[in-house]
C-alpha positions as CSV (number, residue, x, y, z in Angstrom):
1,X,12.2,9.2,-23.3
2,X,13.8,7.3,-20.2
3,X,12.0,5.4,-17.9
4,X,12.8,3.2,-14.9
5,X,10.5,0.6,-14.6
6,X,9.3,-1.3,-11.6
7,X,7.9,-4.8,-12.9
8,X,8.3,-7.1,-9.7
9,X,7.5,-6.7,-6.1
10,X,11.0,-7.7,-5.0
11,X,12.1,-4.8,-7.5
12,X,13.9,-5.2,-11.1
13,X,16.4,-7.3,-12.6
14,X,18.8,-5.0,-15.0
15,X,17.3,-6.4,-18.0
16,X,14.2,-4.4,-17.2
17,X,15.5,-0.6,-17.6
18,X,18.6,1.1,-18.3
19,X,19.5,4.5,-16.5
20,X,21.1,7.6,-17.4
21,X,22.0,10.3,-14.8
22,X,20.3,12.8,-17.1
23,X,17.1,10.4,-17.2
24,X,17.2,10.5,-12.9
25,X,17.4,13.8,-13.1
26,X,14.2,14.3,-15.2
27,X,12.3,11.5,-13.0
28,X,13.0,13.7,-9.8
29,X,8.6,14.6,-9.3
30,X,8.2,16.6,-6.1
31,X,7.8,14.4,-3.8
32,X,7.0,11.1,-5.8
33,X,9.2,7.8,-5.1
34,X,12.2,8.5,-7.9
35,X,13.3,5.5,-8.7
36,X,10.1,3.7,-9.8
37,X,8.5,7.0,-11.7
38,X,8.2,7.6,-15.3
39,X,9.3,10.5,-17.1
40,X,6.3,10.6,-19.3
41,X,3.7,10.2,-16.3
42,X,1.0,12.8,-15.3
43,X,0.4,11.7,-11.5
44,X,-3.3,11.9,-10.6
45,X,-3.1,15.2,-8.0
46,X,-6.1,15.5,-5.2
47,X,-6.1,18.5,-3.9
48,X,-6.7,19.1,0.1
49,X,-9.9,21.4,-0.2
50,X,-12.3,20.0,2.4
51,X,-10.2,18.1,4.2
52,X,-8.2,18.0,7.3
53,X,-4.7,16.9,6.4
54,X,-2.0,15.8,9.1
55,X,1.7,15.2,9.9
56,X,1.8,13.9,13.6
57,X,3.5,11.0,15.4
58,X,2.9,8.6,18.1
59,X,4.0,6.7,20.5
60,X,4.8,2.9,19.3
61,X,7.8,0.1,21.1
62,X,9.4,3.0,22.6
63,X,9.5,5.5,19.4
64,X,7.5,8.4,17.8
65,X,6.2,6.5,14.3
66,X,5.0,9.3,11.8
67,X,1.5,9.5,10.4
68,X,0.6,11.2,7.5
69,X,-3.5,11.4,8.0
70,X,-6.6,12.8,5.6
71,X,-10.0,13.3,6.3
72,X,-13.1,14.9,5.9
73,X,-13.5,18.3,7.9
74,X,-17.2,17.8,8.6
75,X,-17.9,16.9,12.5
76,X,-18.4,13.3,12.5
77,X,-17.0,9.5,13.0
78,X,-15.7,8.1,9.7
79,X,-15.2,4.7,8.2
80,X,-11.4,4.3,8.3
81,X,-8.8,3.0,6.0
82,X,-5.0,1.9,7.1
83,X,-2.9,2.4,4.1
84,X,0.9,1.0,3.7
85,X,3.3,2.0,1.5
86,X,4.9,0.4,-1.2
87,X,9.1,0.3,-0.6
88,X,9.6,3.8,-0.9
89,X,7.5,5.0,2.1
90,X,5.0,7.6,2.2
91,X,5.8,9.6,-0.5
92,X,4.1,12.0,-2.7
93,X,1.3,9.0,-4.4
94,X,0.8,7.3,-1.0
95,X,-0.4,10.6,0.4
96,X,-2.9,11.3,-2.8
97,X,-4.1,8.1,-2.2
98,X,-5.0,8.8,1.2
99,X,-6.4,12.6,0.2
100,X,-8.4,10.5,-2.7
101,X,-9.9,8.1,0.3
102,X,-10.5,11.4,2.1
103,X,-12.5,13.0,-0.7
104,X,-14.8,9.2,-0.3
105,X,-15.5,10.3,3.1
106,X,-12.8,8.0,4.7
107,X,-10.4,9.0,7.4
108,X,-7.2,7.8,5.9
109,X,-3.8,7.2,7.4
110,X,-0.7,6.3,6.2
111,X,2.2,5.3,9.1
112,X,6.2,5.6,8.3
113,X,7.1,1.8,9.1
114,X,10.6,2.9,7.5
115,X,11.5,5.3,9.6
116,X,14.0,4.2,11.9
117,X,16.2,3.4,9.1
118,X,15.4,6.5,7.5
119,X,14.6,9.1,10.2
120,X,15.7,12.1,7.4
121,X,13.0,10.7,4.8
122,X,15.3,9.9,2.0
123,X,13.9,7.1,0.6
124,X,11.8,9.0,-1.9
125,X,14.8,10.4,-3.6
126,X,16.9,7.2,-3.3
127,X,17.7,5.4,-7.2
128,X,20.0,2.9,-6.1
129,X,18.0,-0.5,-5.3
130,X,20.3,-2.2,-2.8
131,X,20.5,1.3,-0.6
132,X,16.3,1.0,-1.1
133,X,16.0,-2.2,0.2
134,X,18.6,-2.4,2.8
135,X,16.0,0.3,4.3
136,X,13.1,-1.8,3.5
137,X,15.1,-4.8,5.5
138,X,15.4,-3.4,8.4
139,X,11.6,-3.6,9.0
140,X,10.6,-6.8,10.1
141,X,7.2,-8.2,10.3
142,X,6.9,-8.1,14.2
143,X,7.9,-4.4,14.3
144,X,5.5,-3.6,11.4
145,X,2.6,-5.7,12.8
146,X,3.7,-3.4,16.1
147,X,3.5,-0.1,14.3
148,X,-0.2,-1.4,13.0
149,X,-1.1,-2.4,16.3
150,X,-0.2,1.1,17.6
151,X,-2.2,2.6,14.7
152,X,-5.2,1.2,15.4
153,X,-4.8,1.5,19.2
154,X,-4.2,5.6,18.4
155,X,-7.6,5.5,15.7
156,X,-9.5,4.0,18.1
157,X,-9.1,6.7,20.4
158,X,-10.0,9.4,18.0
159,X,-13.2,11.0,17.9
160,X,-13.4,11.2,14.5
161,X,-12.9,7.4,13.8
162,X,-15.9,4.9,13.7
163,X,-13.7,1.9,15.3
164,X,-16.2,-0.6,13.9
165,X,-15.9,0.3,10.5
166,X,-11.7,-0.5,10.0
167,X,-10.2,-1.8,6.8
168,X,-6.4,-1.7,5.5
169,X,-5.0,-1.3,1.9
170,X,-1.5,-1.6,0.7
171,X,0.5,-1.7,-2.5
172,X,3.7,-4.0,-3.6
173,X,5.6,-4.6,-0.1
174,X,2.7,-3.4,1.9
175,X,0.1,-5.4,0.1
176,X,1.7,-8.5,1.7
177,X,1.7,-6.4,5.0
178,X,-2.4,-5.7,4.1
179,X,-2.4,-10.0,4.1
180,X,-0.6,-10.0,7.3
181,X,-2.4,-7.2,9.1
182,X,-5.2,-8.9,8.2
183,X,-4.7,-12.6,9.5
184,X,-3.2,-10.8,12.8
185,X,-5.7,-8.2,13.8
186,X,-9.7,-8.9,14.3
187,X,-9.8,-4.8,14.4
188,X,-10.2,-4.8,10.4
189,X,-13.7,-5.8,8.9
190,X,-11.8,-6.1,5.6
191,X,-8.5,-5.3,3.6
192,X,-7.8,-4.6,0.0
193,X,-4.3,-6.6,-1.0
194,X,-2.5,-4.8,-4.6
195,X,-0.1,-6.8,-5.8
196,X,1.4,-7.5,-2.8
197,X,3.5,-11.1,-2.4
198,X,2.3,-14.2,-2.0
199,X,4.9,-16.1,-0.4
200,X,6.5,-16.6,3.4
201,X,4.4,-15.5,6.3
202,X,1.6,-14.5,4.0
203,X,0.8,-17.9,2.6
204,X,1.8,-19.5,5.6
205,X,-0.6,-18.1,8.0
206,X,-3.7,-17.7,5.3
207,X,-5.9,-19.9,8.0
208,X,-5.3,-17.2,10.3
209,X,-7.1,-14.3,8.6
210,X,-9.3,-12.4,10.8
211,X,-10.9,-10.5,8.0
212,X,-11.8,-11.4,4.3
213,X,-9.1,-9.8,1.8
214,X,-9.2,-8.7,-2.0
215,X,-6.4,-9.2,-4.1
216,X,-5.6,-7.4,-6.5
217,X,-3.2,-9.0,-9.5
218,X,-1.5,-8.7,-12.3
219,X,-0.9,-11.0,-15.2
220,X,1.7,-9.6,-16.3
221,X,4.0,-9.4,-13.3
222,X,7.1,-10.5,-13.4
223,X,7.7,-11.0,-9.5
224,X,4.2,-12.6,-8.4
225,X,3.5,-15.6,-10.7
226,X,0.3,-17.7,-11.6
227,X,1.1,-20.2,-9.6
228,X,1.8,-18.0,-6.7
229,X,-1.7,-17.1,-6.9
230,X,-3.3,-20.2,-7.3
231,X,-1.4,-21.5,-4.2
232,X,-2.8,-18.8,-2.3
233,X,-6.2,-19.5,-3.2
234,X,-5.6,-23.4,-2.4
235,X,-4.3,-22.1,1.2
236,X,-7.6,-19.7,1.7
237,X,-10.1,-22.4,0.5
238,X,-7.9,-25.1,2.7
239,X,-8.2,-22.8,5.6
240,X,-12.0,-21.9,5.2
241,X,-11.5,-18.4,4.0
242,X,-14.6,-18.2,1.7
243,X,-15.0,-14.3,2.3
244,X,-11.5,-13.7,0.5
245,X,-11.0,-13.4,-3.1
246,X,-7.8,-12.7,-5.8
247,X,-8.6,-10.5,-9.2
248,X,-6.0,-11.1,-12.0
249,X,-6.5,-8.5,-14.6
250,X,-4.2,-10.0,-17.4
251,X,-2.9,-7.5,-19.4
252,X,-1.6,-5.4,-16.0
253,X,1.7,-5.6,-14.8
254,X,2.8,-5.0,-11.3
255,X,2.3,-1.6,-10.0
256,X,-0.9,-1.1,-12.3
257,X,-2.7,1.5,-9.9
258,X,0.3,4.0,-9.5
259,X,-0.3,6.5,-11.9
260,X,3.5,7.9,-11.5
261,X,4.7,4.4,-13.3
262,X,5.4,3.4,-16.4
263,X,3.3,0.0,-15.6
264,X,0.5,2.7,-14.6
265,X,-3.0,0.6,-16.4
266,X,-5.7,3.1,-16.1
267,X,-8.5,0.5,-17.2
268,X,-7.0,-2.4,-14.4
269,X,-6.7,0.8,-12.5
270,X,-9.8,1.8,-12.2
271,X,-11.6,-1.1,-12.0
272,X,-9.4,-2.3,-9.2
273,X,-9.9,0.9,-7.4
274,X,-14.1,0.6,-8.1
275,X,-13.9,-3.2,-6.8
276,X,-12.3,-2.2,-3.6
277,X,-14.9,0.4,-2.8
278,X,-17.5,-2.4,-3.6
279,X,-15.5,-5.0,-0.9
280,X,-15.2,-2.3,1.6
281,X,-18.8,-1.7,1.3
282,X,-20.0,-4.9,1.1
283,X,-18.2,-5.3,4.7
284,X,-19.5,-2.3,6.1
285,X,-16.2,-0.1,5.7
């Protein structure tokens, strides 16, 4: 049995897995982000039937960012959900994410924020860390923020899309983007925050948010600690952020929702995954 195991949102020290070329071999899933799978895992698959599934670009600071999109094929505007990536892009559980949002009668789209860096979409396959996050890097918070902004300008315009009914998710690196997207845009009634970081930009501009956010924690993670959280609750409540609110399921590590890790937690899984339903409702996404 080899695994490689993802327990921090900054990635792993080497104390957390050891590799074997045989053991990246076997962790190769179609499509899936290879360094952070497991060998053992069963990926949750949702299947396209019903749905309108996508591959386009658009135009955003002078580029053509790619959009992978889902949605229900029945005539219609739809509540809309903004999901970013963890640090390996849109891979192969990003997209069943958005299909699974689809299926809820969401339109659900995922941009590529990594791929200037990465116009040949290699960071799925990539299992060396630094070559990862010297990708990752490259993506600053103003060009991300950009990307977002072009998003929502391009949803907006889409028949299809129920502008007043916006929220964002993310996972690891883009939960901290959810935090950000949130305190930058008043376009989102809401966003749902998985164990994204709690530090930098995202703490320092908590009196900024524009929409209420749920977080979504583990206890066991290794890269976002206690006392991470607890300052970013002290920086909401000092900022008047009432509507926002952090869940720390204890016995889940970091990554707990991806069902292609070894840290997948079905139980903090799901009820994570029920809870943001219930915020997104509760806010009229």
């Amino acid at each position: 049995m080899t695994r490689i195991h993802l327990t921090r949102a900054e990635g792993p020290e080497p104390q957390d897995f050891q590799l074997s070329r045989r053991g990246i071999a076997a962790l190769m899933f179609a499509g899936y982000a290879a360094y952070a799978a497991s060998a053992e895992a069963e990926p949750i698959h949702t299947d396209e039937a019903g749905l309108i599934v996508e591959q386009i670009t658009i135009p955003s600071a002078g580029a053509e960012l790619p959009l992978y999109v889902a949605r229900p094929a029945g005539a219609g505007r739809y509540p809309t959900v903004l999901v970013i990536n963890e640090i390996f892009g849109v891979h192969e559980w990003i997209r069943d994410v958005c299909r699974r949002l689809a299926h809820l009668g969401y339109v659900a789209v995922a941009p590529a924020f990594f791929f200037r860096a990465d116009r040949e979409g290699k960071l799925p396959g990539m299992t060396n860390f630094a070559d990862i996050i010297a990708i990752v890097n490259q993506a600053s918070d103003a060009q991300v923020m950009g990307d977002v902004h072009a998003t929502l300008q391009w949803l907006e315009a889409q028949p299809f899309v129920d502008k007043k009914r916006l929220a964002v998710t993310g996972f690891c690196w883009g939960g901290g983007k959810t935090w950000r997207s949130c305190e930058t845009f008043a376009d989102f009634k809401c966003g749902a925050a998985w164990y994204g970081p709690l530090k930098g930009d995202v703490i320092n501009h908590a009196a900024e948010l524009k929409a209420p956010v749920l977080g979504l924690y583990g206890g066991l993670d290794k890269g976002i600690t206690e006392a991470d959280v607890e300052a970013m609750r002290a920086a909401l409540k000092a900022g008047g952020k009432t509507g926002s609110e952090i869940i720390v399921f204890p016995k889940a590590e970091h990554g707990f929702l991806a069902d292609y890790r070894p840290s997948y937690n079905p139980e903090a899984g799901k009820d994570g995954w029920a809870r943001m339903l219930a915020f997104f409702r509760a806010h009229g996404v």
